[in-house]
Every structure is written in C-alpha cells, then in structure tokens.
VODREN-603106 format. One record per residue: x, y, z of N, C-alpha, C in turn; residue in one letter. Coordinates in Angstrom, 1 decimal. Layout:
# residues N
{{X,Y,Z},{X,Y,Z},{X,Y,Z},'A'}
...
END
This chain:
# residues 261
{{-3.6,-65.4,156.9},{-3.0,-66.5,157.5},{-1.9,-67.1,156.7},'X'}
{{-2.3,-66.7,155.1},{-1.2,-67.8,154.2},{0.2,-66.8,154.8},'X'}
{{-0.3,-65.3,153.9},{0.7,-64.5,154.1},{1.7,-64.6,155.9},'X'}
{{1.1,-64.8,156.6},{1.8,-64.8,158.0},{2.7,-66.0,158.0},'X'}
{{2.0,-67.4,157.4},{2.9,-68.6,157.3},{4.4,-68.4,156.3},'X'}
{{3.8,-67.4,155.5},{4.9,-67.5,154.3},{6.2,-66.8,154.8},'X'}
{{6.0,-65.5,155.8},{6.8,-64.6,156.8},{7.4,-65.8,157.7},'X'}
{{6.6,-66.3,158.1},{7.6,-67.3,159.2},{8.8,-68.0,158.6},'X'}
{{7.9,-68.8,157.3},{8.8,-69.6,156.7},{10.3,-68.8,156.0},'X'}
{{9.7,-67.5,155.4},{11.2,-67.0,154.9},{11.9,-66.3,156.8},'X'}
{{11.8,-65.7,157.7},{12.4,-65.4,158.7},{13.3,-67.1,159.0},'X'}
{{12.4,-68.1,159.1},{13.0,-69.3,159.6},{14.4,-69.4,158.3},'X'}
{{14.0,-69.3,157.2},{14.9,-69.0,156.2},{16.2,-68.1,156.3},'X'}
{{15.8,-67.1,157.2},{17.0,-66.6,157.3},{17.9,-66.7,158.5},'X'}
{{17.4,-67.4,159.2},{17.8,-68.0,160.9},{18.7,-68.8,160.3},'X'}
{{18.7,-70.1,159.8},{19.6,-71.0,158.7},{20.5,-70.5,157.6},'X'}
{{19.9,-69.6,157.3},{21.0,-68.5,156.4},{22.0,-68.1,156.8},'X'}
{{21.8,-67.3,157.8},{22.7,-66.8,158.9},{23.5,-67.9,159.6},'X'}
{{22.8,-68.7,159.7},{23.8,-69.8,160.8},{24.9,-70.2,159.3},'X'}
{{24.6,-70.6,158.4},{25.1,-70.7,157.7},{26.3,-70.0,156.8},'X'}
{{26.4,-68.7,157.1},{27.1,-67.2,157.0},{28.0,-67.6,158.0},'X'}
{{27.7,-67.9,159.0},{28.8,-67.7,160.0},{29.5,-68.8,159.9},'X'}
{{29.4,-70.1,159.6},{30.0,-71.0,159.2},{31.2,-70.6,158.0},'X'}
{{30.3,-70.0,157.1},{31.4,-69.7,155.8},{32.4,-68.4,156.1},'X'}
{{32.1,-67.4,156.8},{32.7,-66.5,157.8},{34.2,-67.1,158.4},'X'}
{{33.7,-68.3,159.2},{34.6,-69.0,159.8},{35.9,-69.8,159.4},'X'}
{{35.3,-70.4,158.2},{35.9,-71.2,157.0},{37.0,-70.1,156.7},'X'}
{{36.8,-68.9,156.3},{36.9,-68.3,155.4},{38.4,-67.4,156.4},'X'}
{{37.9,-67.5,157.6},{39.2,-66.6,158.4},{40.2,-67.9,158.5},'X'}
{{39.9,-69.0,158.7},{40.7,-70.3,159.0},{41.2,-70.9,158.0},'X'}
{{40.9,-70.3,156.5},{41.7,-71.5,155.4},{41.0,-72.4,154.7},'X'}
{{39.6,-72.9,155.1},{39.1,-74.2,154.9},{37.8,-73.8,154.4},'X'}
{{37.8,-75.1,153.5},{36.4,-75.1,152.9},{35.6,-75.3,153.4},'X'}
{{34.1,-74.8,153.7},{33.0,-75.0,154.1},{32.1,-75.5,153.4},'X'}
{{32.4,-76.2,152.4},{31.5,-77.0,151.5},{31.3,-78.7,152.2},'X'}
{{32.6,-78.6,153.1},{32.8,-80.1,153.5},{32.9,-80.2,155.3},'X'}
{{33.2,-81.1,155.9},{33.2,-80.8,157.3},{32.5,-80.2,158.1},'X'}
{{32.1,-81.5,159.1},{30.9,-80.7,160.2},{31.1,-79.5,161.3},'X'}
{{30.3,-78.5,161.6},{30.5,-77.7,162.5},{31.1,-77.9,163.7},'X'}
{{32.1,-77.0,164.5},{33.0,-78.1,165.4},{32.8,-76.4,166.5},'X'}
{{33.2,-76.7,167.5},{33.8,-75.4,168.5},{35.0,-74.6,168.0},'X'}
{{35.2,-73.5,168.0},{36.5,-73.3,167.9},{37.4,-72.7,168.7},'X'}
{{36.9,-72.9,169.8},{37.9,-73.2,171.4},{38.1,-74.6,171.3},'X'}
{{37.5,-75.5,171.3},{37.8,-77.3,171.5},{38.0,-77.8,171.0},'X'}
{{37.3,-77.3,169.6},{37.6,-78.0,168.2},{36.1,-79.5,168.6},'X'}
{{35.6,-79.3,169.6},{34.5,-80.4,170.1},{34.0,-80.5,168.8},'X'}
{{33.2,-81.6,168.0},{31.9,-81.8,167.5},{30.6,-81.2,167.4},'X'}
{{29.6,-80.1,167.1},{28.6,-80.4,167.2},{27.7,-80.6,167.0},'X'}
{{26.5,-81.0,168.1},{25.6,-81.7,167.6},{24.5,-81.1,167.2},'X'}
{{23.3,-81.3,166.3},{22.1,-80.6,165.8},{22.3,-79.9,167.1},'X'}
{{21.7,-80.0,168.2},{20.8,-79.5,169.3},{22.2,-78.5,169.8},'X'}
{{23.1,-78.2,169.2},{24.0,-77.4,169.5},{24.2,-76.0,168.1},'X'}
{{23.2,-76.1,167.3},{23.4,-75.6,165.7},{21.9,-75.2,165.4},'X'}
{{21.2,-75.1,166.8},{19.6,-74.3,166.2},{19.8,-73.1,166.4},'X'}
{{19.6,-72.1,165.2},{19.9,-70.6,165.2},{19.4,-69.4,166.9},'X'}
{{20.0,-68.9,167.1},{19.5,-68.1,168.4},{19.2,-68.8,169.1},'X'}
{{18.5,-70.0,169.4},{18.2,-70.6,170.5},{18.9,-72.2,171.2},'X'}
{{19.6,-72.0,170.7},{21.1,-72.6,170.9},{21.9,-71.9,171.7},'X'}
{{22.4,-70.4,171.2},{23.2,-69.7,172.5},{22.5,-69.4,173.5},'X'}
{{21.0,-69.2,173.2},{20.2,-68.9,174.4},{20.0,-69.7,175.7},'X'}
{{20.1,-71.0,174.9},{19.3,-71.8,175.6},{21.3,-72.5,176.4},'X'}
{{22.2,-72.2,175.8},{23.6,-72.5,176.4},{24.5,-71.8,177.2},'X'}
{{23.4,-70.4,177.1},{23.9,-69.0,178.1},{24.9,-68.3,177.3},'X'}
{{25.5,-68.6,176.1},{26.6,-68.1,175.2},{27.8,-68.7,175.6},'X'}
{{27.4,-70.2,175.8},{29.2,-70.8,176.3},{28.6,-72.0,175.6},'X'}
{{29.9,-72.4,174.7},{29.9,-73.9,174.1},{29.8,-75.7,175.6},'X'}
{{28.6,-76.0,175.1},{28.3,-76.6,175.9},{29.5,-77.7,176.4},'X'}
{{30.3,-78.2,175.9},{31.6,-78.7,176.0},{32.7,-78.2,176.5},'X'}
{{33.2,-77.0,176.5},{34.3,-76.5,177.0},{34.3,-75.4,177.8},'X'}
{{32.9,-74.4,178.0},{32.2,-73.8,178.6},{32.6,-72.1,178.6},'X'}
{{33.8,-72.5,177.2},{34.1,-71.2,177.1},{33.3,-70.1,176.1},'X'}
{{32.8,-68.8,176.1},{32.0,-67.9,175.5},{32.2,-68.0,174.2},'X'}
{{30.9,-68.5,173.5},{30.5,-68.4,172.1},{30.4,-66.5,171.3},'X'}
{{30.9,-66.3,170.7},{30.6,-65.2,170.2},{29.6,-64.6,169.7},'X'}
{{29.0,-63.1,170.4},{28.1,-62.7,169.9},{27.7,-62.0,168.1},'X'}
{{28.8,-62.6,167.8},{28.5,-62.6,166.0},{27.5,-63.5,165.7},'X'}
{{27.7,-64.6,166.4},{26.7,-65.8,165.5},{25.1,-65.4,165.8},'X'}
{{24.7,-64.9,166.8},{23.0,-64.9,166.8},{22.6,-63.5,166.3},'X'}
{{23.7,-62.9,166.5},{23.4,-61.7,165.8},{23.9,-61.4,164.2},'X'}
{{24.5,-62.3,163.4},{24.2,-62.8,162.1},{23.2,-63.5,161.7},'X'}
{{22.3,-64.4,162.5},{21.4,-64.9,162.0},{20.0,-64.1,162.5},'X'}
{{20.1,-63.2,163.3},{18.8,-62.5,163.6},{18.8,-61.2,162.7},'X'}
{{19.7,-60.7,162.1},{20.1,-59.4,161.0},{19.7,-60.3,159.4},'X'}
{{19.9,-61.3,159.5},{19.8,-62.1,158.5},{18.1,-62.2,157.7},'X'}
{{18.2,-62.9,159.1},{16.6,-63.3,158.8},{15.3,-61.9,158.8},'X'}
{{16.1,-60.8,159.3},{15.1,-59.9,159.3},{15.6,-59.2,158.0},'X'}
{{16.5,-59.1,157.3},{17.1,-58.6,156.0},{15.7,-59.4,155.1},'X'}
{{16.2,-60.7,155.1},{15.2,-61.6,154.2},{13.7,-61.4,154.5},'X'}
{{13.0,-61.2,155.7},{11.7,-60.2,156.0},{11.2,-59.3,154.9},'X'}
{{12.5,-58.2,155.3},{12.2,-56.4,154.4},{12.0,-57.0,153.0},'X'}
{{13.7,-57.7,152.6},{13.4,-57.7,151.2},{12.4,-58.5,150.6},'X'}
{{12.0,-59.6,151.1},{10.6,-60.7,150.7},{9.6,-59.6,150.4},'X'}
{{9.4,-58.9,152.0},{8.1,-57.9,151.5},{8.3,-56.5,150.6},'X'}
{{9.9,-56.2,150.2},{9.7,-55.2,149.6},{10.3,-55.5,148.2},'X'}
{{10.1,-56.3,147.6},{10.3,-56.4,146.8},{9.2,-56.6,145.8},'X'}
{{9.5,-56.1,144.4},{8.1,-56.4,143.6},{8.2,-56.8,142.3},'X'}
{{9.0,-57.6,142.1},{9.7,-57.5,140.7},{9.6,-59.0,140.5},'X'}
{{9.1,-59.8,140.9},{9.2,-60.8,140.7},{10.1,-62.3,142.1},'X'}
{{9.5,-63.2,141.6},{10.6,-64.5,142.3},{11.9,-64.1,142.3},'X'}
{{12.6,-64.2,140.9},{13.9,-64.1,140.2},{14.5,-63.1,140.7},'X'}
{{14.0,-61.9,141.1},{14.9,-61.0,141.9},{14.7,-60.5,143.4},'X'}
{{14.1,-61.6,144.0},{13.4,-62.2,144.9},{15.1,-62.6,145.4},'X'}
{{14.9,-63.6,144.5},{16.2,-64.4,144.8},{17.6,-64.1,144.5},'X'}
{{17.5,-63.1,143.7},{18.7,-62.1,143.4},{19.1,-61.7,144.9},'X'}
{{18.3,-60.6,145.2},{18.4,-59.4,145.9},{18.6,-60.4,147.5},'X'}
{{18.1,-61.5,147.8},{18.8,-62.2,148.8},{19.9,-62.8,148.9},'X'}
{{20.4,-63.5,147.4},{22.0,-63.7,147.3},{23.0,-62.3,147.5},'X'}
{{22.7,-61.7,147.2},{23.1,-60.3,147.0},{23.2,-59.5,148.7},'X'}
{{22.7,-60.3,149.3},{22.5,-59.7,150.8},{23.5,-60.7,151.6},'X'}
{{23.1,-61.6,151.1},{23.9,-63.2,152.2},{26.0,-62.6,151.5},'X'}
{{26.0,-62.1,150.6},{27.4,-61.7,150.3},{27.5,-60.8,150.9},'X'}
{{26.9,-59.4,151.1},{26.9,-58.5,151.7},{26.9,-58.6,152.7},'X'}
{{26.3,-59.3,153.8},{26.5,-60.0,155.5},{27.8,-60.5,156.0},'X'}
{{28.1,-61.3,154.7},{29.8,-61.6,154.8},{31.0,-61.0,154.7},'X'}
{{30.5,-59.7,153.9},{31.5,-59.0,153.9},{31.9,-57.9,154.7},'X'}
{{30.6,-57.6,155.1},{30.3,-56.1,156.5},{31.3,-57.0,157.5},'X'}
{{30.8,-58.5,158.0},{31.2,-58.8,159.3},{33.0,-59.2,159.0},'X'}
{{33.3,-60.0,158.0},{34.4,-60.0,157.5},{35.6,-58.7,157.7},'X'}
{{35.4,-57.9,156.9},{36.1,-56.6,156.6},{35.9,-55.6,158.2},'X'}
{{34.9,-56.1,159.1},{35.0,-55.4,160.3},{35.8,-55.9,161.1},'X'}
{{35.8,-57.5,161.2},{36.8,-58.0,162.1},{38.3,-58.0,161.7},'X'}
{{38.8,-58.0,160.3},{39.5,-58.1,159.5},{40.5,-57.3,159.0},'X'}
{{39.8,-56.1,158.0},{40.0,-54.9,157.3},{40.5,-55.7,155.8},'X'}
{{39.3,-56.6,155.9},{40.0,-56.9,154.2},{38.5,-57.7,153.6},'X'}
{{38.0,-57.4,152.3},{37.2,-57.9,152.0},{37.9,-59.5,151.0},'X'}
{{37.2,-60.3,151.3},{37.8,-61.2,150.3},{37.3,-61.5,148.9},'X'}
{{38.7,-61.9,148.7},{38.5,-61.9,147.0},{37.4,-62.9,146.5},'X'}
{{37.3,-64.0,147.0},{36.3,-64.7,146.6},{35.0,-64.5,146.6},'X'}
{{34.7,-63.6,148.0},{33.3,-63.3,147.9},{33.1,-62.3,147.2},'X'}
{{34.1,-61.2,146.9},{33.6,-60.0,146.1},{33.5,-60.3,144.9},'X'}
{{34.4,-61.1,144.0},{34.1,-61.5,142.5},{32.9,-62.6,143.0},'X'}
{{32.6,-63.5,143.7},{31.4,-64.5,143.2},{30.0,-63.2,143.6},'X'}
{{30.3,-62.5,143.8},{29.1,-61.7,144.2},{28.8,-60.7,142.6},'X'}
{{30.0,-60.1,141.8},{29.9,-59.5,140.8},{29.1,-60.2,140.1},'X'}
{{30.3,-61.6,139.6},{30.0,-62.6,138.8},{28.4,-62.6,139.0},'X'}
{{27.6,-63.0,140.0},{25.9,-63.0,140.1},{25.0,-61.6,139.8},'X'}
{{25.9,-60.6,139.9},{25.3,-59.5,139.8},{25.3,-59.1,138.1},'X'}
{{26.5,-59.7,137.5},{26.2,-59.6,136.2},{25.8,-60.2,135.3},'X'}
{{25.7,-61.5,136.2},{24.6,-62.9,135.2},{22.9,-62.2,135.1},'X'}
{{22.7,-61.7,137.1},{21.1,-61.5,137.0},{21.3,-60.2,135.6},'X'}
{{21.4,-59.0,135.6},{21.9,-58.2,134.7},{21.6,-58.4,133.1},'X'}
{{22.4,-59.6,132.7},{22.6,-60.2,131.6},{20.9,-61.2,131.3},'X'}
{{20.5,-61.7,132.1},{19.4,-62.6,132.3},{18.2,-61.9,132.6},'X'}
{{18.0,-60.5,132.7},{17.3,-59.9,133.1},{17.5,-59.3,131.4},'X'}
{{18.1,-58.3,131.0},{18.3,-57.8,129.6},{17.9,-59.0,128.8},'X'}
{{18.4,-60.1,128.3},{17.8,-61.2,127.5},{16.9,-61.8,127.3},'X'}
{{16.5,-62.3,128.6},{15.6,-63.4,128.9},{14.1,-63.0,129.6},'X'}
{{14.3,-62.4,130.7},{12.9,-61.5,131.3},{12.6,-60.7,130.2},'X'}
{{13.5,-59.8,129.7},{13.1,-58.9,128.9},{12.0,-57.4,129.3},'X'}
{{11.9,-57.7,130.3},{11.1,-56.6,130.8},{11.5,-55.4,131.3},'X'}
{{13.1,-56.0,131.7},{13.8,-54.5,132.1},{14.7,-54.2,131.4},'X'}
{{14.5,-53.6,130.1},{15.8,-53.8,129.3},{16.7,-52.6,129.2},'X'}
{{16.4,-51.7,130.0},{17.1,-50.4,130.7},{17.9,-50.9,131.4},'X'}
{{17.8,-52.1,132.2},{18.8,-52.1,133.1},{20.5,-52.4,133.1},'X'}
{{20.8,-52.7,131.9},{22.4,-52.9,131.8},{22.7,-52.0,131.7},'X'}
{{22.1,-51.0,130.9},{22.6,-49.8,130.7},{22.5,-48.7,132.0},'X'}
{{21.8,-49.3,132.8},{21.2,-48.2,134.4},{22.5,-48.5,134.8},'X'}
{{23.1,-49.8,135.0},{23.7,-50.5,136.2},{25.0,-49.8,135.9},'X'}
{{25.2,-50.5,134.7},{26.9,-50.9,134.4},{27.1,-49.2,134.2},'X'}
{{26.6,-48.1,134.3},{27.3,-46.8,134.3},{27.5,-46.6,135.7},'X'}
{{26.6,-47.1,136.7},{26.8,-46.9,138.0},{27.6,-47.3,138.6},'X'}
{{27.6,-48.6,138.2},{29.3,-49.4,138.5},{30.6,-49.0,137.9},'X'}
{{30.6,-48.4,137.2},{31.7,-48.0,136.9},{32.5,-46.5,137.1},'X'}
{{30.8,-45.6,136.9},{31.2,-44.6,138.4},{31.3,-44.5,139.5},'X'}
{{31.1,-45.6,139.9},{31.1,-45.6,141.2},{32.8,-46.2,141.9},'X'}
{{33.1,-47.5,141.1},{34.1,-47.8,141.4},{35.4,-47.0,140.7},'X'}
{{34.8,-46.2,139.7},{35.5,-44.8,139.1},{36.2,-43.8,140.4},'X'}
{{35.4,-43.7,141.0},{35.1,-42.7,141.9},{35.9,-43.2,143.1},'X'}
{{35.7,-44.6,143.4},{37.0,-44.8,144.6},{38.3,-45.2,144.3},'X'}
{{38.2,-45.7,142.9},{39.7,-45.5,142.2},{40.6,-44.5,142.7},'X'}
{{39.9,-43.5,142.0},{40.5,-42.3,142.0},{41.2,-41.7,143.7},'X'}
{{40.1,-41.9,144.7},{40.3,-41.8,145.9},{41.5,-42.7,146.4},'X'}
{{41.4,-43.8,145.6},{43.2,-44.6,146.4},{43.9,-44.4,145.5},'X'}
{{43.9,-44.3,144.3},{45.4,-43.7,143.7},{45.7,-42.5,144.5},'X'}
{{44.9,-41.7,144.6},{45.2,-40.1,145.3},{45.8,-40.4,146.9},'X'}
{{45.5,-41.4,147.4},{46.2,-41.5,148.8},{46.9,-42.5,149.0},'X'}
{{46.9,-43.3,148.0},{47.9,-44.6,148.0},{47.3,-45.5,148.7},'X'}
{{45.9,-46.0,149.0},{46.0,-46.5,149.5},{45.6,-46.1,151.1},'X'}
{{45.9,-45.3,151.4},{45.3,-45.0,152.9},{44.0,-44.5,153.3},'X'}
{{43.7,-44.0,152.2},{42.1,-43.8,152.9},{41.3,-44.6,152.7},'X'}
{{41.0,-45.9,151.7},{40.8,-47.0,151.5},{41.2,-48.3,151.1},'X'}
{{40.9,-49.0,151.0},{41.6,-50.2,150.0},{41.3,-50.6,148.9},'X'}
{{41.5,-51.3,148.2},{41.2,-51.7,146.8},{40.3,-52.4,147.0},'X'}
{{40.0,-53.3,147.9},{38.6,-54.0,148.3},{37.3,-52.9,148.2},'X'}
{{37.5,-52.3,148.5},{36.4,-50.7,148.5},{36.4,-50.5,147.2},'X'}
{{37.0,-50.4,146.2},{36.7,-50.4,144.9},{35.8,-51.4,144.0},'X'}
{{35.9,-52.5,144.6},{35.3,-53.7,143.8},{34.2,-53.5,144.7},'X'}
{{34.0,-53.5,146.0},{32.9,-53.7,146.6},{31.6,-52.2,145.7},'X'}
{{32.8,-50.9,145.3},{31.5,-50.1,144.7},{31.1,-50.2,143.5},'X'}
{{32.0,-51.3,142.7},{31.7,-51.4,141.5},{30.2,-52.8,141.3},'X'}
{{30.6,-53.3,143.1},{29.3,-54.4,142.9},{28.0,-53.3,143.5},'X'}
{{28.4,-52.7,144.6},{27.1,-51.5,144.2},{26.3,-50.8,143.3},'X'}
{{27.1,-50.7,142.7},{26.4,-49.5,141.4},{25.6,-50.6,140.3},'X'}
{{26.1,-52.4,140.0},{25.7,-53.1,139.7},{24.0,-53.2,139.7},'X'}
{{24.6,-53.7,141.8},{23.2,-53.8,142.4},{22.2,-53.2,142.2},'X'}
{{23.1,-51.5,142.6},{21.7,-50.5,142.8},{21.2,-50.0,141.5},'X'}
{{22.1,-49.4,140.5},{21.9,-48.8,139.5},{21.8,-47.5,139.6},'X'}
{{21.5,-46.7,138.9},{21.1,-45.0,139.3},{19.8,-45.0,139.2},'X'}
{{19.7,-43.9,140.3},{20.0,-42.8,141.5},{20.1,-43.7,142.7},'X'}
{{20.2,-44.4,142.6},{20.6,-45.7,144.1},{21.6,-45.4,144.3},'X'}
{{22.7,-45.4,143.4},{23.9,-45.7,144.2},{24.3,-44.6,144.8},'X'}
{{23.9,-43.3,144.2},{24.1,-42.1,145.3},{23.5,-42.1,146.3},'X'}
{{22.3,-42.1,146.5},{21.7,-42.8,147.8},{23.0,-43.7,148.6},'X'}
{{22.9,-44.5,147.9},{24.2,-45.8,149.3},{25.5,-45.1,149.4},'X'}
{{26.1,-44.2,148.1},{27.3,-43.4,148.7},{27.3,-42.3,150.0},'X'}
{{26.1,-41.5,149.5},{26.4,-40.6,150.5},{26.0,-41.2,151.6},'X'}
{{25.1,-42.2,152.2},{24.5,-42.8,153.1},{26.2,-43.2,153.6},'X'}
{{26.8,-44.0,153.0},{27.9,-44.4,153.8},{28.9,-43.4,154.5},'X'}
{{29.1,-42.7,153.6},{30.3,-41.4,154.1},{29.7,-41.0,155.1},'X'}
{{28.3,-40.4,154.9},{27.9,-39.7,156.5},{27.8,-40.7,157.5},'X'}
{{27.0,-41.5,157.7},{27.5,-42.7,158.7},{28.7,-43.2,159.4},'X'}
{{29.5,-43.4,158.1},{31.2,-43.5,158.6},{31.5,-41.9,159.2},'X'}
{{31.3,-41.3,158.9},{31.7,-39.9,159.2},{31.3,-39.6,160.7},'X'}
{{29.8,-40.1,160.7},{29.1,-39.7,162.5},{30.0,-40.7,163.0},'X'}
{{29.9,-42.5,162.9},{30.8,-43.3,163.4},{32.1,-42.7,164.2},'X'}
{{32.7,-42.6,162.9},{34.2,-41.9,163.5},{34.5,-41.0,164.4},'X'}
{{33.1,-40.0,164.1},{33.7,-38.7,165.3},{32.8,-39.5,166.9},'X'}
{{32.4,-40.1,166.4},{31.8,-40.9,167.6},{33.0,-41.6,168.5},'X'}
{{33.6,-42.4,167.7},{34.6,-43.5,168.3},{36.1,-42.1,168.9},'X'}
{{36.0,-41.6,168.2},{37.1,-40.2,168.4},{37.1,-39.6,169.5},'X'}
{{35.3,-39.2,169.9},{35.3,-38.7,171.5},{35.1,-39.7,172.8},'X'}
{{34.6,-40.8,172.0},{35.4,-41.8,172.9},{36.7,-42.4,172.9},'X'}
{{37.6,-41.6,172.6},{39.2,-42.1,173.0},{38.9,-43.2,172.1},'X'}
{{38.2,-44.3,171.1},{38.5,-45.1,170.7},{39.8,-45.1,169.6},'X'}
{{39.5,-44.2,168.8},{40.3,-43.9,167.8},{40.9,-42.6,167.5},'X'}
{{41.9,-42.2,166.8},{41.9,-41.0,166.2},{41.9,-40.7,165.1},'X'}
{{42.3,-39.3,164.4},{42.5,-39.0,163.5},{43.0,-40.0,161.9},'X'}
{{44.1,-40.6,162.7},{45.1,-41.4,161.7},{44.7,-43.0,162.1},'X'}
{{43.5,-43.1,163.0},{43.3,-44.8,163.2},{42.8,-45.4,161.9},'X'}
{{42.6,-46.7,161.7},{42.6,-47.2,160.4},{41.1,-48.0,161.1},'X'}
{{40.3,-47.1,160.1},{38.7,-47.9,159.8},{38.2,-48.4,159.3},'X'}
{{37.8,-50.0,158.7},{37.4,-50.4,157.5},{35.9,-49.8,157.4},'X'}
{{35.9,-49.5,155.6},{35.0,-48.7,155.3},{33.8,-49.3,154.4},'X'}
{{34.3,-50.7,154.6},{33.2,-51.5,153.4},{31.8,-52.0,154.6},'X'}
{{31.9,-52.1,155.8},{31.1,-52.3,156.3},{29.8,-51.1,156.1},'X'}
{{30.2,-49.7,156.4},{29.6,-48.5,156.1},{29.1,-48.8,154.5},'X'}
{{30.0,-49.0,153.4},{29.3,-49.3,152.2},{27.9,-50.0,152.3},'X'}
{{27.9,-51.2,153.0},{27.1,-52.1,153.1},{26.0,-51.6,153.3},'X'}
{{25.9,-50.9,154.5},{25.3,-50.6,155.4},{23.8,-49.5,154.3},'X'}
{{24.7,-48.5,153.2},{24.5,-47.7,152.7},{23.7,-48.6,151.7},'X'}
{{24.4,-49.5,151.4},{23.5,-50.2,149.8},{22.3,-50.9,150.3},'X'}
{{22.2,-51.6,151.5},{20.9,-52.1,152.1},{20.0,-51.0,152.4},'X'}
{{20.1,-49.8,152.9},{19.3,-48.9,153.0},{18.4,-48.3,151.8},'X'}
{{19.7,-48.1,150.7},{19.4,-47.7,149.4},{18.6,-48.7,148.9},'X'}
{{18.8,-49.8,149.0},{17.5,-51.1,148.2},{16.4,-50.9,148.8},'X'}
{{16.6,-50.2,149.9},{15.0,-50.6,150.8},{14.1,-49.5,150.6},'X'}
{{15.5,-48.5,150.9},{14.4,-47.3,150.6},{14.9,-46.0,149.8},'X'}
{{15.7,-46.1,148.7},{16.6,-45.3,148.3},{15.4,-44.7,147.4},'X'}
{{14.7,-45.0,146.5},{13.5,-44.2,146.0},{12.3,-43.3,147.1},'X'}
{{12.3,-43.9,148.0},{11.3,-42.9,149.0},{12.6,-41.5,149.7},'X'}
{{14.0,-41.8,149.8},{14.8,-41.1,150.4},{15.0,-39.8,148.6},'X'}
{{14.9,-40.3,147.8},{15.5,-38.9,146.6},{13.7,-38.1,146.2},'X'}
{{12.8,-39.1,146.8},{11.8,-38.4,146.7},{11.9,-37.3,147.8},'X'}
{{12.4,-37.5,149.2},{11.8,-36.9,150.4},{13.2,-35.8,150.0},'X'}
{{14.3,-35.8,149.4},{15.1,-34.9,149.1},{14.4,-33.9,147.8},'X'}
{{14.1,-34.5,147.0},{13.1,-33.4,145.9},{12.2,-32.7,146.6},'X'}
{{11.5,-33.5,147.1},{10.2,-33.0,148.4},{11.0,-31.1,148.4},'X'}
{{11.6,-31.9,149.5},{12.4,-31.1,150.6},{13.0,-29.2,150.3},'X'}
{{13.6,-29.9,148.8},{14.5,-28.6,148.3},{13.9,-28.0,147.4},'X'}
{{13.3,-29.0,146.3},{12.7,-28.1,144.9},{11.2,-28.0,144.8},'X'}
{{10.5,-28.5,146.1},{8.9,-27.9,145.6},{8.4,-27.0,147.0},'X'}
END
C-alpha cells in the first residue's frame, strides 16, 4: 500500500513536471523568462486559470481547445506531461543507488524532455539548457567522487566517455561541415557519456543511429523526406540515452549472451 502511494505520488510528480517543461519549452521559443509571469494562451494571450493548468485533464476535460478562444491546444502539452511522469515511474523504480541520484537521474531527464521536444520542433538545441544540464552532470560527478565516496570510479568511467563521445561527433561535423549534424549534437554527447559513462554510452550511440536510421527510411517511403532533407538528430540521441539508463546493462548482457557464449 506504502509503495503504491509513493508511485502515485512521484507519477503525480511528473504530471506537474511536465506541465512545467512545457511552460519553459514555451518561454524558451518566445524569448522570455519563465521564472516569472503567469501561464497565458498562446492564441489569445488570455489568462489562465488553475482549472485551466491541471496536467492531462485540462485538455481532456476542454476537448484540446483553449477554453477562451476555442482555438486547438497542442498535443505537445499532455503528451509531455504523460512521457514525463512515466519517465519519473521507470527511473524512481529503477533506480538503486540512492535518493541523490534519484534526483540526479530526474534532473537529467526533465533537460532531456526539453531538448528531444525543442530540437524536434526547432533543429537547434539550446545553449542554456545544454550547459545547465553539463554543469549538473559534473557537480553530481564531482559530489559523488568526494563526498558519497562510494563510487570513486566514476569520474574516471564518465569523463572518458564524454569526451569520446563528443570526440566522435566532433570529428563527424568537421568532416561534413556541419551538415550531417550540428554542434548542438556535440555537447548534447559529451552530456551523454557524462550521464551514462561506459559501456552506456555505446549502448545510447548505437541505439540512436539505428532508430534515426529506421526513422528516416521510414519518413523516405513515405514521401516525407529525402535523401538530402535535414533531420534533427538530438531527439534520436535522447531517445538512445533514456533507453541506455534503463536498460543499457541488460541490452550488452543480451549481446554477450547472444555472440560469445
């Protein structure tokens, strides 16, 4: 019974989280700080009120039209806060390392949400969120080596992964100038390899390439794109490093499995 209350409470955690993502999402395409000023429409610019700002059941209960101007709310917002709050689910229960990285590994996610949806609508990851997301990545890091003390491999695990990693996409946009990715994709793998450390971050590399890869030939035979269309690739990153946290040790076991015994 505790454990079931404590699942509600972090999902409801992430319902507010999310609603909260999309706000800073918003802020963040328009110019403005989201530290200050109340949630408004952004067809009307109306006001709103609590009973217009409860996660999912707000557009449900409004049919997906702002109750004031009656024009279609975007299906980003309930579907950032329902991806949210089930992200914060997995990681609560799969995590075992303690509160502190408890609460790592969910800052670490609410950046990553912003940047998948960002860089998809976009094609640009922003600067703010990718350095404040390092910067936390290399405090926990630093505070984990000193102070926990219990994982004192880990600077040494991380910071070689990050650096081949964002090694590795370096190399990939000097070699094309820039067209097969962007510099944003660089920093976003150097906060990967952070995150994950090794053998993770190969887990979340190749995870992305083949995904972006199925993606593309997918979007290709539907006439969406072609050959030379321009794909942002940090969402696929993303996609690759949440899998790798979740399950990147059962995925290099099921490949050992597989090949060498």
């Amino acid at each position: 019974m505790i454990s079931l209350f404590i699942n509600f409470f972090v999902f409801i955690l992430g319902l507010t989280t999310g609603s909260f993502l999309n706000c800073v999402i918003y802020r963040l395409e328009t110019d403005k700080s989201f530290l200050t000023g109340r949630s408004f429409c952004p067809q009307c610019n109306h006001t709103l009120s609590a009973l217009d700002l409860i996660p999912i059941l707000s557009f449900l209960f409004l049919k997906g039209k702002c109750r004031y101007c009656k024009k279609p709310i975007s299906w980003q917002y309930p579907l950032v806060e329902l991806f949210t709050s089930l992200l914060f689910l997995l990681i609560f229960n799969f995590t075992i390392y303690g509160l502190s990285s408890t609460i790592y590994y969910l800052l670490i996610i609410c950046f990553l949400i912003i940047i998948f949806v960002y860089d998809l609508k976009h094609y640009i990851i922003p600067d703010q969120i990718i350095y404040s997301a390092i910067a936390i990545a290399v405090f926990y890091n630093i505070f984990s080596l000193y102070i926990i003390r219990h994982t004192p491999y880990l600077m040494l695990n991380t910071l070689p992964a990050a650096l081949g990693a964002s090694g590795f996409f370096l190399l990939i946009y000097l070699i094309s100038k820039g067209q097969w990715l962007g510099f944003g994709d660089v920093k976003l793998a150097f906060l990967m390899g952070l995150f994950l450390g090794f053998p993770n971050i190969l887990v979340a590399l190749f995870l992305s390439f083949f995904i972006g890869a199925v993606i593309g030939l997918l979007l290709i035979v539907k006439s969406r794109k072609t050959l030379k269309s321009e794909v942002p690739f940090g969402p696929f990153l993303v996609i690759g490093t949440i899998i790798a946290l979740l399950y990147g040790q059962q995925i290099i076991d099921w490949y050992f499995n597989l090949f060498f015994l």
